[in-house]
Each structure stands twice: as C-alpha cells, then as structure tokens.
C-alpha positions in Angstrom: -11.0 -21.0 -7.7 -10.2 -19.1 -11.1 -8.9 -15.7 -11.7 -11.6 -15.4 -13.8 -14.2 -15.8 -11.0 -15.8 -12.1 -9.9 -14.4 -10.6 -6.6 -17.4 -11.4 -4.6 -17.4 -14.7 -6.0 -13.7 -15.2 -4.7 -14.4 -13.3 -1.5 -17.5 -16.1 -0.6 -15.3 -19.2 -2.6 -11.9 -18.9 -2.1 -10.3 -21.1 0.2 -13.6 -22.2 1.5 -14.7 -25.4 0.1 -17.6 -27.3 1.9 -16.1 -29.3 4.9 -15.4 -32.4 4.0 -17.1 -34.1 6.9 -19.8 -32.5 7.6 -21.2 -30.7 4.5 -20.6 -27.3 6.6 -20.4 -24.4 4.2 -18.7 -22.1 6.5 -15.3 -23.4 7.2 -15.0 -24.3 11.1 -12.9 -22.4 13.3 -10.1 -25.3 14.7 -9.3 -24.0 17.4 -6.2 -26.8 17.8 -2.8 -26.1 18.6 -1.7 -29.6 17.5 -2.4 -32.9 15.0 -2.2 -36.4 15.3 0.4 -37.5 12.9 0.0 -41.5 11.3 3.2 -42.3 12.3 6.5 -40.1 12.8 6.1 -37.5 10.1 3.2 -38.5 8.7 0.8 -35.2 8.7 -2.7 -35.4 7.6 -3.3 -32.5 5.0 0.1 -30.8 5.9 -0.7 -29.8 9.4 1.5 -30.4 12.3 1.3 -27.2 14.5 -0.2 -24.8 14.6 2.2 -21.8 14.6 2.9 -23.6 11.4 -0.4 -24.1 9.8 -4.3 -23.8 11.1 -6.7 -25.1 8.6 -8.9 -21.6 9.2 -6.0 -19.8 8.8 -5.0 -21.4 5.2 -8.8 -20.9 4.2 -8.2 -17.3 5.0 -4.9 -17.0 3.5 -6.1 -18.4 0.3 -9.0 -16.3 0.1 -6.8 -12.8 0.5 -4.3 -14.3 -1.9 -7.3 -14.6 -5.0 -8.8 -11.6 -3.7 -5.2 -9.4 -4.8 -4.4 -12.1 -7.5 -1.2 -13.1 -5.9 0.6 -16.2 -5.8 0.8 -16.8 -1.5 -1.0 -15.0 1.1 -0.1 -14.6 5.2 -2.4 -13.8 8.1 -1.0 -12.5 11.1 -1.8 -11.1 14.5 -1.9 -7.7 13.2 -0.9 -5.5 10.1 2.6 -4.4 11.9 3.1 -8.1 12.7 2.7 -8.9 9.0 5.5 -5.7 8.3 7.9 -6.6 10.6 7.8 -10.3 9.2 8.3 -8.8 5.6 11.4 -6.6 6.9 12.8 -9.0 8.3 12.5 -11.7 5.4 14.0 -9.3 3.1 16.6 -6.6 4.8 19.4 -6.8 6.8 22.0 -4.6 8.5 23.0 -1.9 6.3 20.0 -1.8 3.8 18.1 1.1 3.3 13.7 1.8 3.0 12.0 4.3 1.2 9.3 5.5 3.6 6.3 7.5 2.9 6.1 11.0 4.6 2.2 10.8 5.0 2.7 7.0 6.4 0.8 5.1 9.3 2.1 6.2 12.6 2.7 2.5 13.5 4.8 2.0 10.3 7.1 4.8 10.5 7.4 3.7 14.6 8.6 0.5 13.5 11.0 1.7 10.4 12.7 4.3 12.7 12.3 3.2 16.3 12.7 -0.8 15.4 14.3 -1.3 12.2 16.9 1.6 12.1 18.5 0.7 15.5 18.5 -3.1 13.9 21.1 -1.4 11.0 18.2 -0.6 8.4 18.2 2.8 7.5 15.5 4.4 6.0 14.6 8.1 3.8 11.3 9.8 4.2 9.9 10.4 0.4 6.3 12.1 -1.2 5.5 9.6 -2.8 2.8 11.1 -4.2 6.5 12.8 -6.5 8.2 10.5 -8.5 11.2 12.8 -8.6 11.0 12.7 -4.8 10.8 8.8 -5.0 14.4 8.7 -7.4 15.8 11.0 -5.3 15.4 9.0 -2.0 17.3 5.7 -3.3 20.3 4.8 -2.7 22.0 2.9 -5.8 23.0 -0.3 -4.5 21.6 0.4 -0.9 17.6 0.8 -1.4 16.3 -2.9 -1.4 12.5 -1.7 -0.6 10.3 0.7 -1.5 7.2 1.1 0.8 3.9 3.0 0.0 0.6 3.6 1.1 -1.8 4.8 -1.4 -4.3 6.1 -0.3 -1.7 7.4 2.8 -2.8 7.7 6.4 -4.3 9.8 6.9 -3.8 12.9 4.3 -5.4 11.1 1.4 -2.3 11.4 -0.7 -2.0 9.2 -4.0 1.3 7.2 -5.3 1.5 6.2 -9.1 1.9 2.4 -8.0 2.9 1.6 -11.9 5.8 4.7 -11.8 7.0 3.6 -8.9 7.2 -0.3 -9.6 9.4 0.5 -12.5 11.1 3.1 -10.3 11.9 0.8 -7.4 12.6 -2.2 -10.2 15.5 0.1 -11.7 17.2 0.5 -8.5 17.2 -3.3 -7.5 14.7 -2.8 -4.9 10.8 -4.6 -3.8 7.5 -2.2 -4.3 5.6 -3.3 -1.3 2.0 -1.6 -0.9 0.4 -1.1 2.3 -3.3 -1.7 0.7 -5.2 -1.1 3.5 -7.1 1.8 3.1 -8.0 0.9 -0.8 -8.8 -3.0 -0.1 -8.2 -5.9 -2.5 -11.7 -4.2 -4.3 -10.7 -0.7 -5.0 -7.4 -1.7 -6.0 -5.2 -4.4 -7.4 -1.1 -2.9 -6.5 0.2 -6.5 -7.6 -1.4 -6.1 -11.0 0.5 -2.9 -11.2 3.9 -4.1 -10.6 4.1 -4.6 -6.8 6.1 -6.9 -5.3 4.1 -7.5 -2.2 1.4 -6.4 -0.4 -0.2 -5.7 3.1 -3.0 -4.9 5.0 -4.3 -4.6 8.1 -7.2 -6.7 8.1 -7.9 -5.1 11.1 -9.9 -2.5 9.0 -12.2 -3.1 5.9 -11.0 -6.6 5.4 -12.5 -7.6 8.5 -15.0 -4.5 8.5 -16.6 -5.0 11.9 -14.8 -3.3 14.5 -14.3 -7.3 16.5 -10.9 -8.8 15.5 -7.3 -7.4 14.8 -5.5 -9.0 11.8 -2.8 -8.5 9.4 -2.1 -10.1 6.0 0.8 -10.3 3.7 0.1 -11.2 -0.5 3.2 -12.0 -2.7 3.3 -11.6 -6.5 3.6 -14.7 -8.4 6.8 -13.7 -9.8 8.9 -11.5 -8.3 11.4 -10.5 -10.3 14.3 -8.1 -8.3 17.6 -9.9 -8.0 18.9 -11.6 -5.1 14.7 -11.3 -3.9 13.1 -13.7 -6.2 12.9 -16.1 -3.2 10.6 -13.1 -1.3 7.9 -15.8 -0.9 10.0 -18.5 0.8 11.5 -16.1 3.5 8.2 -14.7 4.4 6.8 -17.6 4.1 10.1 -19.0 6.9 10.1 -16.3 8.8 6.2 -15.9 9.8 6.7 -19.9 11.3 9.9 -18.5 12.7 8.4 -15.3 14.5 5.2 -16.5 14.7 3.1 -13.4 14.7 0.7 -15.6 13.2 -3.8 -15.1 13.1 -5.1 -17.4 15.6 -7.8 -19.5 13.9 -11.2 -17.7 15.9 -9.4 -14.3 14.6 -9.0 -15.8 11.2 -12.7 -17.1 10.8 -13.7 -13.7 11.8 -11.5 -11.8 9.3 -12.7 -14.7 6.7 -16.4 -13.8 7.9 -16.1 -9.7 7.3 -14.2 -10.7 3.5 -17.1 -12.2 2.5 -19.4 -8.8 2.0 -16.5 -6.5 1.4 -17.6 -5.8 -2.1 -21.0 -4.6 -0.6 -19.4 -2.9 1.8 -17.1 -0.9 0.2 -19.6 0.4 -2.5 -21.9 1.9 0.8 -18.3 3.3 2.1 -18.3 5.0 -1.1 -21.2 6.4 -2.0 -21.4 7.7 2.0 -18.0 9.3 1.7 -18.6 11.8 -1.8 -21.7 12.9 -0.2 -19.9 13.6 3.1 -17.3 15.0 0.7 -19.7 17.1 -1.1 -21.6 18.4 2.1 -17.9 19.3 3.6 -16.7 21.5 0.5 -19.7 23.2 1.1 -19.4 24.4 5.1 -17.8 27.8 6.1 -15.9 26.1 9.1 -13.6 23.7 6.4 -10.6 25.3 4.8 -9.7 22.0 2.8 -11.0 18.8 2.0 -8.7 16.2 1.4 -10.0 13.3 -1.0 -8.6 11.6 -4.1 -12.2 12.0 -5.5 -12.1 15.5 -5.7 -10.7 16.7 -9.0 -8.9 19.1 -7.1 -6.4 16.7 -5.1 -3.1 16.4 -6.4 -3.3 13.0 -8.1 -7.0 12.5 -8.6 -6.1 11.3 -12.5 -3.6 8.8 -10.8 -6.5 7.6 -8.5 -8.7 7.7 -11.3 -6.7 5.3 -13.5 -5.5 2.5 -10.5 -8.7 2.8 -8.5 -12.2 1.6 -8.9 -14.0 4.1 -7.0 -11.8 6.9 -4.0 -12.8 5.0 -0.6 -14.3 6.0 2.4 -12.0 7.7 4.5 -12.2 11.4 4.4 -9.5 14.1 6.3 -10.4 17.9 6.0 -9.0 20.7 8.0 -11.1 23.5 10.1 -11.0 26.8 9.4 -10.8 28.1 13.1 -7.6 25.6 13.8 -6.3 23.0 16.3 -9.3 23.8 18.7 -12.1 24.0 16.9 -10.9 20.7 15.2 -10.8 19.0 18.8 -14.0 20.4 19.8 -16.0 19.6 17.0 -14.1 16.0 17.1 -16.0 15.6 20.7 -19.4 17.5 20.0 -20.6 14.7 17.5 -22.8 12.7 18.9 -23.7 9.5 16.3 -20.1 9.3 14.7 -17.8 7.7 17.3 -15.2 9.1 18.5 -12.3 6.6 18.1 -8.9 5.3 16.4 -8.7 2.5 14.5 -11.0 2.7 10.5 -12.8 0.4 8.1 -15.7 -1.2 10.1 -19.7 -0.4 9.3 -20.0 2.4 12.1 -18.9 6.1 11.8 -15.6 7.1 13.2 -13.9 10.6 13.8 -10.6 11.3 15.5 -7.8 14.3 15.7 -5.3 12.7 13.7 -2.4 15.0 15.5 -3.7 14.2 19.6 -5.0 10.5 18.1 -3.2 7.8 15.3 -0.2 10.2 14.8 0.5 12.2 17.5 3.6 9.1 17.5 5.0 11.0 14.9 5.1 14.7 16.0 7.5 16.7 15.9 9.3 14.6 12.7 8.6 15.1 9.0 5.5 13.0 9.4 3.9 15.2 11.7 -0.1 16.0 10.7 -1.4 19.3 10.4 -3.0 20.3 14.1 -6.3 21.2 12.0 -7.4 18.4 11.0 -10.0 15.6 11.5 -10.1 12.3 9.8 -13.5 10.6 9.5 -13.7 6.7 8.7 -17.3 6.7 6.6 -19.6 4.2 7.5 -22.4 2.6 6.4 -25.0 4.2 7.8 -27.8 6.2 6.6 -25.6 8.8 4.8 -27.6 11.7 6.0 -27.7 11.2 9.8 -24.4 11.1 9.7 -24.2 14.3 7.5 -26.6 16.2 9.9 -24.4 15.3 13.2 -21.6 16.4 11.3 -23.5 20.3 10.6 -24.5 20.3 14.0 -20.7 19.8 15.0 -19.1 22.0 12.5 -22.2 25.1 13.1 -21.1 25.4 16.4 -17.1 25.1 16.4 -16.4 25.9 12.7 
C-alpha cells in the first residue's frame, strides 16, 4: 500500500489483502496460539507463536503503521501496555521523562508510581510552553520527551515541530500520545516525533467493544544511542507480551476502517456543542483548541486537520453543579473511557483523574469533559440545556 494512497484508502487496504485461501476480503480473526512448523524452524509466513506474531494482529499493525506514515507499528492489550513497553525499550535506571502537566491519569500513574520507583525520574512540564519544555530537561539525563496534544482532558495544545527540535537538541525521543487527535487529524511523525501511541481503545477502535493500544515508530530515528528504538520495542513487546489478542485486533482493525467518517461527524458535532456552550449562563469557560480564544489555537491550526471531538468546559456555580448536571443528562452517558459513536460525559476530578489529585496534575473541581458523538447533534445539544438550565 503507497503513501500516496488517501487515508481511508489505507484505513480499508492496509495490511488487509484478500485471504489467500478463500478470497475473504476481511482478514479472519486466527484465533491460534501456535503453527505447524515444516520441519524444526521452518515457519510458514514467519509465525511461530503467537505472543510473537498473530496474522490479525500484523494486518492490524500494518494498517496503523500507513495510517501515521511510520516505518513499524505495535498492538497491544491496552494504550498503557503499549507505554510501559516503550519505557522500558528505551530507559533505564537513572534516566529522566519529561511529563505533561495536563497528562492522562493512567500515564502519569505509571511515570510516577511505576517508572520512578524502577530509577526513572521524571519533571512535570506545560507543554503547551516551550520555555517550560527547555527548562524541564536535564542535559545529558532527559532521554524522552512525552506529550499529549490534544491533553487529557484540558484541551491543551503542544507545538509537536518546537518540541521535536527541542527534545532532538537535548539527546532525547519526542514520543506523542495521539490518541485524542487520531492518525486523521494529525500526523506527529511527519512533525519530527520519534514515536507514537494510542489507545486504540478510543477512536481507533470507535465502538465502545474492545480495549487496545498501539505503538508507531518513525522510519528513521535519528537521537543517538536510540536509533535502534524499533528493535527494542519491537524485543521487548515479545518479551513482556502485553500484546492484542487477534479477536481484539480484528475488532480495532474493524472500527479503523470508517475512522475518517467518523471523525468528520465527531467534528462537526463538537463546534456546534462548542458554540451552544459559549453561549449558556451556567459555563464560565470553554476549553477547545477550535476556539480562537484557546491558548494555542494557531498551533492547532497549523498541525491539525480539523480540533476533535472532545470538549471540557467549567460551570459557573462550581464542583456541585458540575456533578449534578454530569448525572441529570439523560441521552449522553455518563461514563469514562472516549472516542466511540455514543455521547459521553464525566467529572474529570471524581472520574479519569481523580488518580492524580492532590499533585500538579490535579483538574479543576469544575469541570466536565464531554466525548462528542455521532449522534444527531441537536439531541444531544437539547439534553445538554435541560442539564445545564437547571444546575448552571
């Protein structure tokens, strides 16, 4: 499949060649753990185990690989699996992290309840500063810089490009937690990222049925002592073997397929939602890189195709009205997790982050993030007024 192939034409090609028995058009799910071999080491197609390698799996892997234009990809059991395996691939005892301070709760869990007592230290930057990004590294320490863009879940924006060169300067991997953006809103590797992830948990899968994770390399990776980033991720995800199972990979595969149709609905759902919450008495802020207000919305602009469909704002009336208007909705679902075609709202401080309160992460007690679906954009704008009428 060629780079010069259209998204959705990747998304529906990539990796996904008819079967070569059957004429199937869908790759099947083999559901196998292991492969007759012709003779000792003689492996039909590469496969031997399937820890190792799952032909639904690979389809996958190559599909998110042309999807962010990268050299390898990596499905895993979930989007922390997939960070832990890069971490360990590329740090060891006495390295240092830049860390967002608007990151997922799971991944600031893992960087100071996981990594630091491992001997990886780790500094909390904006990364949405670039003078706050310099000023976090260590010379000779920093090996990895981690964003999110858009961050979890205050909307914040990080120049990938600045950064890259930032990061590059110091000695040290850009890795981009893409999650939120997806492979068709933005392209981090073609901005000088190193690596990036996702939970495929969310848009990539889109559906609300299947937790996944996914790692995509850069095909050159250019930071000394790292240029072999690919081989140890590619060593250590046989080695811990957090790896997709191949029903979970299908599915993921499955939801990839329609993610360019997808996202455009997310879109155009979330600026009206946008527009109908700038507009209510109860909001004191709306937080969305397509306002021209927000911080960085020329930074969005220029790396993203269109701003996404998740959407934080923050009630007027405080940490109560926010919780009761989060429970008085009646179409939008009350729920963690993002991405998939229905509706969701959730407290962000009692909800996803309430892991990370009382640290420099911790979320405003005002505020509710909504993950924009797909449905018809004004029933879900008229459950939201008869929410916020009453408890804004």
């Amino acid at each position: 499949m060629s780079d010069e192939h259209g998204f959705s034409t990747r998304a529906i090609h990539a990796g996904q060649e008819a079967d070569p028995l059957t004429g199937a058009v869908v790759p099947p799910i083999y559901q196998v753990s292991t492969y007759k071999q012709d003779g000792i080491g003689g492996f039909r197609s590469g496969y031997e185990y399937s820890r190792s390698a799952n032909p639904t799996r690979t389809a996958l892997e190559e599909c998110i690989a042309a999807l962010e234009g990268g050299s390898r990809g990596f499905a895993f059991a979930s989007g922390l699996a997939g960070q832990d395996t890069v971490a360990r691939s590329l740090l060891v005892p006495g390295d240092h992290v830049v860390v967002p301070n608007d990151a997922y709760g799971g991944t600031y869990r893992y960087f100071n309840k996981v990594a630091r007592p491992q001997g990886i230290e780790h500094s909390i930057a904006d990364m949405g500063d670039l003078d706050a990004v310099r000023a976090a590294i260590r010379p000779g320490q920093t090996k990895l810089v981690w964003v999110e863009t858009p961050t979890n879940p205050l909307l914040g924006i990080a120049d990938i490009e600045a950064i890259a060169a930032i990061a590059h300067a110091a000695g040290a991997v850009l890795v981009v937690d893409n999650t939120f953006a997806t492979a068709y809103l933005q392209s981090p590797l073609a901005l000088g990222a190193d690596i990036v992830t996702h939970s495929t948990t969310k848009y990539a899968g889109g559906h609300s049925d299947v937790v996944g994770g996914a790692v995509v390399t850069a095909t050159d990776i250019r930071v000394p002592g790292l240029e072999d980033a690919e081989e140890r991720i590619a060593f250590h995800q046989n080695s811990i073997g957090g790896v997709a199972g191949p029903f979970d990979s299908w599915l993921t595969l499955r939801g990839l397929k329609t993610l360019a149709v997808r996202m455009e609905r997310h879109c155009d759902n979330a600026e009206k939602v946008v527009d109908f919450l700038t507009g209510h008495d109860g909001v004191s802020h709306v937080l969305y890189p397509g306002l021209p207000t927000h911080k960085n919305h020329d930074v969005a602009a220029r790396q993203m195709k269109r701003f996404g469909g998740m959407v934080s704002f923050r009630m007027r009336r405080g940490e109560d009205a926010a919780v009761k208007a989060c429970a008085a909705v009646q179409l939008w679902t009350l729920g963690e997790s993002l991405g998939g075609v229905e509706s969701l709202i959730e407290h962000p401080g009692r909800m996803t982050h309430s892991s990370v309160a009382g640290t420099e992460l911790e979320v405003p007690s005002d505020l509710i993030r909504l993950s924009v679906g797909i449905e018809d954009v004004d029933d879900l704008i008229a459950d939201l007024r008869e929410a916020l009428d009453i408890h804004g």
